[in-house]
C-alpha positions as CSV (number, residue, x, y, z in Angstrom):
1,X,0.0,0.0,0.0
2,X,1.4,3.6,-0.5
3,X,2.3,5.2,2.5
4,X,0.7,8.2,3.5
5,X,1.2,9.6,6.6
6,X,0.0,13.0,7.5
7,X,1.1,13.6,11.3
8,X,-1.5,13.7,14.1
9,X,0.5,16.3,15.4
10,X,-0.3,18.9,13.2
11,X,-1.3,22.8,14.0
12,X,-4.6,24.4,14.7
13,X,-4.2,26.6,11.8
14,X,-2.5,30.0,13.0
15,X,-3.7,31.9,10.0
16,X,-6.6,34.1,8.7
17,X,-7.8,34.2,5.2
18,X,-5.6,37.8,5.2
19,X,-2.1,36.7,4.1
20,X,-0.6,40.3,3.9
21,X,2.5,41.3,6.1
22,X,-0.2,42.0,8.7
23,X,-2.5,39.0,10.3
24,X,-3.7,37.4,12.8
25,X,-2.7,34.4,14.6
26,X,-4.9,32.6,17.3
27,X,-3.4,30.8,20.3
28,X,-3.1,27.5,21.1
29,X,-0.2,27.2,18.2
30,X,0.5,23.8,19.0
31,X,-2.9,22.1,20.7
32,X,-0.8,18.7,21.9
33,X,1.1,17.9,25.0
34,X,4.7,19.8,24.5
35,X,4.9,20.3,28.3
36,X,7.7,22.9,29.1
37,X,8.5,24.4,26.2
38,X,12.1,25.9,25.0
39,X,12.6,28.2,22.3
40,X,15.6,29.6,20.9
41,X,16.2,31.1,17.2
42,X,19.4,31.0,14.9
43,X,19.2,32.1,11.5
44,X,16.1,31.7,9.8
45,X,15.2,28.8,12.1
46,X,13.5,29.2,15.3
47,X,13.9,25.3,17.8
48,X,11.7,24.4,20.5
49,X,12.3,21.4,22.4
50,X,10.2,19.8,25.6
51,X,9.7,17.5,28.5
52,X,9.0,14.0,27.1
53,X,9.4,12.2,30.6
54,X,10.1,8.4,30.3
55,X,9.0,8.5,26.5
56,X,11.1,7.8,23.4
57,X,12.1,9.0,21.3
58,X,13.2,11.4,23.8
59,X,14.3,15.2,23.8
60,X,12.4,16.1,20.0
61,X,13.1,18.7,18.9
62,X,10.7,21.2,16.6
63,X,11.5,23.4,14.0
64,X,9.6,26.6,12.5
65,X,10.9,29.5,10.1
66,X,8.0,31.5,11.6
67,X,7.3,30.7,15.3
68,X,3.9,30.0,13.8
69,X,4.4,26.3,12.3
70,X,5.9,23.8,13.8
71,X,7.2,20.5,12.6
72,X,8.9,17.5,14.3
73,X,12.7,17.5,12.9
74,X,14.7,15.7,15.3
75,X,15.4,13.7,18.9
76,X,18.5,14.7,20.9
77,X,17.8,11.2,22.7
78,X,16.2,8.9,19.7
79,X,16.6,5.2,21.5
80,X,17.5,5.3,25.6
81,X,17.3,7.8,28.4
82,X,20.8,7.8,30.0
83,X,20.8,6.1,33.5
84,X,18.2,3.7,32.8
85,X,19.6,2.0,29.5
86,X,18.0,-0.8,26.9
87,X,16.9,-3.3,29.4
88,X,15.3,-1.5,32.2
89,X,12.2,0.5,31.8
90,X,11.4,4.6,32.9
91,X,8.9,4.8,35.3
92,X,6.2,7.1,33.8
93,X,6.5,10.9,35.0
94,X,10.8,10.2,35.3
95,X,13.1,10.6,32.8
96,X,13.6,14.1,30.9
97,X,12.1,17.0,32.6
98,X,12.0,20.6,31.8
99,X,14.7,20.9,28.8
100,X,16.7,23.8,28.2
101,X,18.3,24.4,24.5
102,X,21.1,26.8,23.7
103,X,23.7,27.7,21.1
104,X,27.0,28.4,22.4
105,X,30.6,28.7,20.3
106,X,29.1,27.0,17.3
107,X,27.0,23.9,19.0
108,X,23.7,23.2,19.8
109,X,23.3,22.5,24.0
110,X,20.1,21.0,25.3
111,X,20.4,20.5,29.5
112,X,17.9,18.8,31.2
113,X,17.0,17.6,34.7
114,X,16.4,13.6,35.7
115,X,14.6,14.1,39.3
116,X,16.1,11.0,40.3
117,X,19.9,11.0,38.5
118,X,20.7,14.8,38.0
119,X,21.6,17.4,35.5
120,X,22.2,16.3,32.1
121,X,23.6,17.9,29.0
122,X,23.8,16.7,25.7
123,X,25.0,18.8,22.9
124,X,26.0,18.6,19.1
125,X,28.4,16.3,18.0
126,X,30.2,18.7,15.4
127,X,29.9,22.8,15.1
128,X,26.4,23.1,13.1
129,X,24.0,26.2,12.8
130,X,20.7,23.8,11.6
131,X,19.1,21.1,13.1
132,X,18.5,18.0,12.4
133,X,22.0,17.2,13.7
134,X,24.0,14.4,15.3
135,X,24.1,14.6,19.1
136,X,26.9,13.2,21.6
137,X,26.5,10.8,24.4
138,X,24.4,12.7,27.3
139,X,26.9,14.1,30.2
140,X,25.4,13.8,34.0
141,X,27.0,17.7,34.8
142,X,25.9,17.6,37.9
143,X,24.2,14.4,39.5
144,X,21.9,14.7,42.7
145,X,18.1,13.8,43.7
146,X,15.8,16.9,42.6
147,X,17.8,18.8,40.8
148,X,15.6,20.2,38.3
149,X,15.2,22.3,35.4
150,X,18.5,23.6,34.6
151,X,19.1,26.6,32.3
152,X,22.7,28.0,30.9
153,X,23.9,31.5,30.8
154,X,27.5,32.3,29.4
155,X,28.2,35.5,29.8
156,X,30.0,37.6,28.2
157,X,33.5,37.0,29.9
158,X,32.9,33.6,29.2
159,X,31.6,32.1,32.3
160,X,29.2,29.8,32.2
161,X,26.6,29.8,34.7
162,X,23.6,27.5,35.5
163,X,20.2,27.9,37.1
164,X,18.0,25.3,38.4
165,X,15.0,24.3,40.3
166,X,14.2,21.2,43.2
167,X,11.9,18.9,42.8
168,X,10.4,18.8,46.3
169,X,9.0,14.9,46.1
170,X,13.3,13.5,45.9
171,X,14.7,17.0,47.2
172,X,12.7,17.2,50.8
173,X,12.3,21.0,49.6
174,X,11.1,23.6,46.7
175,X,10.3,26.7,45.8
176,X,13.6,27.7,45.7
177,X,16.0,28.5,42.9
178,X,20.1,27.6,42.6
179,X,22.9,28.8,40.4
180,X,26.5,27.4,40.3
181,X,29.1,27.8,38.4
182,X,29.9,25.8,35.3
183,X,33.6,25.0,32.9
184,X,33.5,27.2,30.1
185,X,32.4,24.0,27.8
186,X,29.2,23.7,30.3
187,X,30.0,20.3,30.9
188,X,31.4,20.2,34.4
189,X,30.8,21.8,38.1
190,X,33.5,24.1,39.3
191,X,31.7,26.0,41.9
192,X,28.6,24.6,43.6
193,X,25.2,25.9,44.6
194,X,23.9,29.0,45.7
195,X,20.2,29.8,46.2
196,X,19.6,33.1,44.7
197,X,15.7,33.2,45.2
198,X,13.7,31.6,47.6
199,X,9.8,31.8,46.6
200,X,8.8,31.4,50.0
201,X,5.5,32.2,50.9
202,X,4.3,34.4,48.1
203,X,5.5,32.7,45.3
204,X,5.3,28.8,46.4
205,X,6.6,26.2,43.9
206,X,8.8,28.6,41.8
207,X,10.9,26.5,39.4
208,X,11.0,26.1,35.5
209,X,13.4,28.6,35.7
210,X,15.3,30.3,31.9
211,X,18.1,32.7,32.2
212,X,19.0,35.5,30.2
213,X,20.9,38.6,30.1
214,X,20.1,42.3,28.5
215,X,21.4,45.5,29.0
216,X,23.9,44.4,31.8
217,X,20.4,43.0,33.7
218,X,20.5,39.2,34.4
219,X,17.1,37.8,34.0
220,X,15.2,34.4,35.4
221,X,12.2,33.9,33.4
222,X,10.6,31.6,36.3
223,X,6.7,30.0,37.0
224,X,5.4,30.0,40.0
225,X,1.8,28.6,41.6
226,X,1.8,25.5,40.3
227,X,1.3,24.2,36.7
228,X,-2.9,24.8,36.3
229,X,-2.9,27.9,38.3
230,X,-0.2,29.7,38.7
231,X,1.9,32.6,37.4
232,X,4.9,34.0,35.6
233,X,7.5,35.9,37.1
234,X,10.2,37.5,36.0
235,X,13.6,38.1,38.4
236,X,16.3,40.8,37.9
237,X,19.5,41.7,39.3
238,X,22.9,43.4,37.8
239,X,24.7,40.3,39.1
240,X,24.2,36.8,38.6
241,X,24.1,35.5,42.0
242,X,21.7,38.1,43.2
243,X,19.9,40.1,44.6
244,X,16.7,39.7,42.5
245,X,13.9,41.8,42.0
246,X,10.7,39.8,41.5
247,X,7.6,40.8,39.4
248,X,4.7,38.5,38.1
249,X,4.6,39.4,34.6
250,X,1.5,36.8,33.2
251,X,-1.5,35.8,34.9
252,X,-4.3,34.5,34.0
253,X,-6.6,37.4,35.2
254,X,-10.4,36.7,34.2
255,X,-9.4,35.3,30.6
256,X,-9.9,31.0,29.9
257,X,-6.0,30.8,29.7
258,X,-4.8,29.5,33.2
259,X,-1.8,28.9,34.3
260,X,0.2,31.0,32.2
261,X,3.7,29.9,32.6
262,X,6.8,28.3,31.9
263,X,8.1,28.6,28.9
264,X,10.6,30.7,26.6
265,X,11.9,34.5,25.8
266,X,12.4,34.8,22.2
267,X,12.9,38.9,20.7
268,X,9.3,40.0,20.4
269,X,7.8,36.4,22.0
270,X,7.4,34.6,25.0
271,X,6.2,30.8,24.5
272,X,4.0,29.4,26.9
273,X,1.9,26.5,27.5
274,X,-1.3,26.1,29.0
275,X,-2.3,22.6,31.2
276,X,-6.0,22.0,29.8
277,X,-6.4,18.4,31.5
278,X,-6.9,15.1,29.1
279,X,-4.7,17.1,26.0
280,X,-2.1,17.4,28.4
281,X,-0.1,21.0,28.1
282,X,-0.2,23.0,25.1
283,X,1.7,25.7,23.4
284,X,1.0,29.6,23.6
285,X,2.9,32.7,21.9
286,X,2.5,36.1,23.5
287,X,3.4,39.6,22.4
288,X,6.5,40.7,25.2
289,X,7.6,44.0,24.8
290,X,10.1,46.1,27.1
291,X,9.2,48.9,29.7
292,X,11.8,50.4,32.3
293,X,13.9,47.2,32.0
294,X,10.6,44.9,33.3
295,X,9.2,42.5,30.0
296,X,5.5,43.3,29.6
297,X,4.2,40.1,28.3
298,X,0.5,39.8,26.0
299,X,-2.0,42.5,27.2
300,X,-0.1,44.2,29.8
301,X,0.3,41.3,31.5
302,X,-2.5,39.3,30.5
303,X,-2.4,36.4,27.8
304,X,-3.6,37.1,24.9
305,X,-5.7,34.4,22.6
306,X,-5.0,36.1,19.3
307,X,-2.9,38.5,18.2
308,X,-1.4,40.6,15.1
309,X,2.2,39.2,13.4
310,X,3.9,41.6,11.5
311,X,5.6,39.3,8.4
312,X,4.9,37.2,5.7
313,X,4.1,33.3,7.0
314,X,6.1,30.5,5.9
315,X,4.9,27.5,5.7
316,X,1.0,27.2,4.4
317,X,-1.6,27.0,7.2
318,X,-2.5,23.6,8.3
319,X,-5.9,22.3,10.1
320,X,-6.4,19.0,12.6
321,X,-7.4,16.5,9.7
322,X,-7.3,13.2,9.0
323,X,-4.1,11.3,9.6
324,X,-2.7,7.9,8.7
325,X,-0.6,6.0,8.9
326,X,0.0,2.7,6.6
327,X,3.6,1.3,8.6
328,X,4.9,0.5,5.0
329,X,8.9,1.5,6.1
330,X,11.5,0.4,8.5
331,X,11.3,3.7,10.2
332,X,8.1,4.7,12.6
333,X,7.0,8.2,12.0
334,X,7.8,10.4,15.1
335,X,5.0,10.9,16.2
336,X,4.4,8.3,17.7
337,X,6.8,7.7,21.5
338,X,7.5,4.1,23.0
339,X,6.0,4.6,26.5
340,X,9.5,3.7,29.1
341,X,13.0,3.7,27.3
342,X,12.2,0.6,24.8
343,X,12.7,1.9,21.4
344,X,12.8,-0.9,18.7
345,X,13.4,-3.7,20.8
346,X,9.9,-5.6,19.6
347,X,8.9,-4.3,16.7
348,X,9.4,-5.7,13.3
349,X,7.9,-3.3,10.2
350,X,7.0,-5.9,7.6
351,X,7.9,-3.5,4.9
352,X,6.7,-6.4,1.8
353,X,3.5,-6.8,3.5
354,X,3.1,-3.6,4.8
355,X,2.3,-3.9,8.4
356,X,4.2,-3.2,11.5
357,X,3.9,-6.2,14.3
358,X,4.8,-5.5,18.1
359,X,5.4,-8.7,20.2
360,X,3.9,-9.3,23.9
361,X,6.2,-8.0,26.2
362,X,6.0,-9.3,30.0
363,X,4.9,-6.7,32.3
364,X,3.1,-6.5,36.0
365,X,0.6,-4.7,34.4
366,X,-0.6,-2.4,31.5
367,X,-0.1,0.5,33.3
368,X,3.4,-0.5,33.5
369,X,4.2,-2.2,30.5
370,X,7.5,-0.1,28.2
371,X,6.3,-1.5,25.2
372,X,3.6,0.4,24.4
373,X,3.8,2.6,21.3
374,X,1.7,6.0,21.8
375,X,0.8,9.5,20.0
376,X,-1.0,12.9,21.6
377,X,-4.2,13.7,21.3
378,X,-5.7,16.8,20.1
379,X,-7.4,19.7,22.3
380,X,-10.2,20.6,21.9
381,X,-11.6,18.6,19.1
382,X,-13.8,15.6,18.8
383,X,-11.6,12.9,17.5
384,X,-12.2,8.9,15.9
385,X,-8.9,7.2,15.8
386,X,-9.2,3.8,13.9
387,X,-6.8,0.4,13.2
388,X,-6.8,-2.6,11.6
389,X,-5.1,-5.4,13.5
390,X,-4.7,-8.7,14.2
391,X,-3.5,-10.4,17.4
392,X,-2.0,-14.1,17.5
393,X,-1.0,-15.2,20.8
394,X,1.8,-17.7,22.0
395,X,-0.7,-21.0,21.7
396,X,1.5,-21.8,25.0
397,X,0.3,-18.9,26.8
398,X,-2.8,-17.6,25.1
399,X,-5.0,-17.1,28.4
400,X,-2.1,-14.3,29.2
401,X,-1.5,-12.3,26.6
402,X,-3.6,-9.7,25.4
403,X,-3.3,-6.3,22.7
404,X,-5.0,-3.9,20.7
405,X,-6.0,-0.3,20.9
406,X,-5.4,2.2,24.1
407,X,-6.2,5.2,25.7
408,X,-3.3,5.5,27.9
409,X,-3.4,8.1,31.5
410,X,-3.7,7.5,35.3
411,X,-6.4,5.6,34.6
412,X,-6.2,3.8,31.4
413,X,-8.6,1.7,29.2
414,X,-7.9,-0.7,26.9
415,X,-10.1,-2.4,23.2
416,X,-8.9,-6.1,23.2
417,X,-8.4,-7.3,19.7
418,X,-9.5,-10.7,19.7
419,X,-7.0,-13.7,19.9
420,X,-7.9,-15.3,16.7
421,X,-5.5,-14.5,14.3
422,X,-8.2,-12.5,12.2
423,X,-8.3,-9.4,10.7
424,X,-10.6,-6.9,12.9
425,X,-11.3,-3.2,12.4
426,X,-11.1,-1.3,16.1
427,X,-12.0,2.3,17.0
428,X,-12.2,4.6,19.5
429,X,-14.7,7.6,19.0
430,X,-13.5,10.7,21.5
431,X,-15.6,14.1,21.8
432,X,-14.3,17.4,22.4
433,X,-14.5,16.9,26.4
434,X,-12.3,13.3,26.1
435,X,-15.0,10.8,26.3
436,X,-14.8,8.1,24.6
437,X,-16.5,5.1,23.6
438,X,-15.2,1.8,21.7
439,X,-16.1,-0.2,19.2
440,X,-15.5,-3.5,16.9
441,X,-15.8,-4.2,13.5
442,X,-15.3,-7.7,11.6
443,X,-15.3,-5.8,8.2
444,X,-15.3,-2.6,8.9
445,X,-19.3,-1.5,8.2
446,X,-21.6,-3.1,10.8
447,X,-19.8,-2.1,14.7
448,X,-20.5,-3.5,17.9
449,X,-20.1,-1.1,21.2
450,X,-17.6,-2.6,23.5
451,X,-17.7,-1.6,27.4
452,X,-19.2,1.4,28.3
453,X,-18.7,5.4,27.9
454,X,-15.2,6.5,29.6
455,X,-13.3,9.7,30.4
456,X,-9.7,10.2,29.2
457,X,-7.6,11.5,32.0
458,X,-3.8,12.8,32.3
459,X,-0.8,10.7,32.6
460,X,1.9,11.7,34.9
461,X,2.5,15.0,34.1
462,X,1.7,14.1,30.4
463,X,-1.8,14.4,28.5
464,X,-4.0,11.0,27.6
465,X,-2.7,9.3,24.7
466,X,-3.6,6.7,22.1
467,X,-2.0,4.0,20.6
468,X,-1.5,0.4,20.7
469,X,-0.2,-2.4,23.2
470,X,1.0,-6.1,23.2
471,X,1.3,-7.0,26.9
472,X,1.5,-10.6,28.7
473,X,2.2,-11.8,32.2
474,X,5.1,-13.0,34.0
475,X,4.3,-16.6,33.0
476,X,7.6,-17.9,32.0
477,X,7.7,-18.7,28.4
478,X,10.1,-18.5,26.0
479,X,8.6,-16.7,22.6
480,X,5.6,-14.0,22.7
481,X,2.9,-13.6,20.6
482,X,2.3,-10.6,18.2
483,X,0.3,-7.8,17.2
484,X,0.3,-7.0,13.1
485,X,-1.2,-3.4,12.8
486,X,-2.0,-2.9,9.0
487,X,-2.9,0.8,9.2
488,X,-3.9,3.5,11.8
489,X,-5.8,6.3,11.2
490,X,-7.6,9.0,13.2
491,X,-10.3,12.3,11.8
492,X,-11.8,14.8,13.3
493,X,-16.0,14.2,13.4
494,X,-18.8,15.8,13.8
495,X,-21.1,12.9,14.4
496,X,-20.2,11.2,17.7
497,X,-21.6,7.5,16.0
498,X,-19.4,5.3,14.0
């Protein structure tokens, strides 16, 4: 079958039918789970990268000419997430947190925080202005339990500086911010921490913090409040180690955007996201200008859901439509993650028949299971997704093995394929509020409700997503059965039936 794969993760169209140098663009840019954006431009290329947790491929990394439309390009981390290797699985919620990505003496930096392992930084294997790029080996910098979101600063004497938060859950504390001291090359420690801002009591469970310097002013770009209702605040000081001024500089005030926060300064643009539940957290662009040293961010401090953009766009406007997917290469597209550090371990893409087939991995549970091979859902908008699969189990262990389609959170929910060996159709019907309802199909016209009506809920500080499994027990066999997935497909409907 030709391939045609159109990404689920595409944009809620930015653009108006005006296409002169002055439009409108509407906020959410990117309606899907890119929790803690980054956002840095070089050239004519602006990158954005994001927390992807125990998920691989890990640390993607988006590309736009226009901070407007935004394509999947690249993954800093494409197979493992360093400390946990091939064989042993990420708990959900661990892994990468909070990126930071930089460009410093012709490389591309991205640090990140592993609440359980440290600060990481991987960077560019060879001097490069564009991404996609080769990456080096990840480098703990500076390992310790709750040392979060790090951000770099060299200055312009050539120190190198880093920020960071602490996770409370590994740390014992929050609300609190750190810098130390970095090599010039970013990679080591050479003078440990010193807190420069404690957010105690007015400004509880600051972290996320970015750090930046204009006009001799050092600046920490920082959230505070927590993730669905808090704040952004901006620090200052003429010295890197303090003392700050603090200012909330974006709040939520009586608009539908809440939790304004954590995200990037870009010239004219701070990047947000916004946590809206099931969808998980999704990306926002506000206006900042600059008043008496202080950035004023979207309507004098309130977000702003659309906005003029002075400029010619791009890349051409695209809607949520249908996507699919026929699994007719050796490569998966990237849209689609591995749920705990297992990339490519059991999969096999039948490229001559064109299917992709995922063996039965053994796991305690679902919930826990590495193997399972997921995408984001869309905010928003009411949503089928659709597949075409057949399960065989191990004939030795057929009463234990089990796969087909998911909706993956806290609380997941599964549609067993049956164990036949057949061709059936499966599909998962999912309004704009995330309830869903599942269904079965021999051939794919007459469809038989399975289970009853269910809400989609939030992972560990991810969104709900869909996708596929092949799980068994602990039972101890020696080969697994298999999953063939001919084609997956998903459309935004009107009519809630099948």
């Amino acid at each position: 079958m030709k391939r045609f794969i159109l990404a689920l993760l595409v944009l809620l169209s930015p653009l108006t039918a005006n296409l002169s140098p002055l439009f409108a663009y509407t906020n959410p840019l990117l309606p899907f789970d890119f929790s803690d954006p980054d956002v840095i431009r070089l050239g004519k290329y602006y990158y954005m990268t994001y927390s992807t947790f125990a998920s691989t491929p890990g640390l993607e990394i988006l590309r736009s000419e226009d901070a407007l439309h935004w394509n999947v390009v690249d993954a800093a981390l494409p197979d493992t997430i360093p400390g946990y290797g091939h064989q042993d699985a990420c708990p959900e919620g661990c892994g990468v947190w909070a990126p930071s990505i930089r460009f410093h003496e012709g490389r591309f930096y991205i640090y990140y925080g592993d609440p359980d392992i440290g600060i990481f930084c991987i960077r560019s294997a060879a001097k490069t202005e564009q991404i996609p790029c080769k990456w080096e080996q990840a480098v703990l910098v500076k390992p310790g339990k709750g040392l979060i979101d790090p951000c770099p600063l060299w200055d312009s004497n050539g120190r190198c500086y880093l920020v960071h938060a602490f996770a409370g859950s590994r740390a014992g504390f929050k609300s609190a911010l750190a810098i130390c001291e970095l090599s010039q090359d970013g990679l080591s420690v050479i003078h440990d921490d010193e807190i420069v801002f404690d957010g105690h009591p007015d400004n509880p469970t600051v972290e996320g913090p970015k750090f930046y310097k204009r006009n001799s002013w050092y600046y920490i770009f920082c959230p505070a409040g927590g993730v669905s209702t808090g704040w952004q605040l901006c620090l200052r000081s003429r010295s890197p180690y303090g003392p700050y001024e603090a200012k909330r500089v974006l709040e939520q005030d009586t608009t539908a955007i809440n939790g304004p926060h954590q995200g990037a300064w870009v010239e004219d643009w701070f990047f947000h996201f916004q946590d809206v539940g099931a969808a998980g957290r999704i990306v926002h662009m506000q206006p900042l200008k600059w008043h008496r040293h202080w950035p004023v961010i979207g309507n004098e401090g309130v977000p702003v859901a659309a906005h003029k953009y002075e400029g010619n766009p791009t890349a051409e406007g695209i809607v949520i439509k249908e996507v699919r997917d026929e699994f007719d290469t050796r490569f998966i597209s990237p849209f689609w993650q591995w749920s705990g550090n297992r990339n490519g371990l059991y999969k096999y893409c039948n490229v001559d028949s064109s299917y992709l087939r995922l063996f039965t991995y053994p796991a305690d549970s679902i919930q826990v299971a590495p193997n399972k091979l997921l995408r984001k859902i869309p905010a928003n908008t009411a949503f089928t997704f659709e597949a075409r699969m057949r399960f065989t189990p191990n004939p030795k262990n057929k009463d234990h093995e089990e796969a087909g389609l998911i909706i993956y959170g806290r609380q997941s929910r599964t549609l067993p394929i049956p164990g036949d060996g057949q061709w059936w159709y499966a599909r998962i019907v999912m309004n704009e509020k995330h309830m869903c309802r599942c269904y079965l199909s021999q051939d794919g016209r007459f469809w038989k409700l399975i289970g009853d009506e269910f809400q989609a809920v939030p992972g560990v500080w991810v969104g709900a997503r869909v996708g596929f499994y092949s799980t068994r027990d602990r039972q101890p066999v020696n080969d697994a059965g298999y999953l063939d997935i001919d084609w997956f497909s998903g459309r935004p409907v009107n009519n809630q039936q099948p």
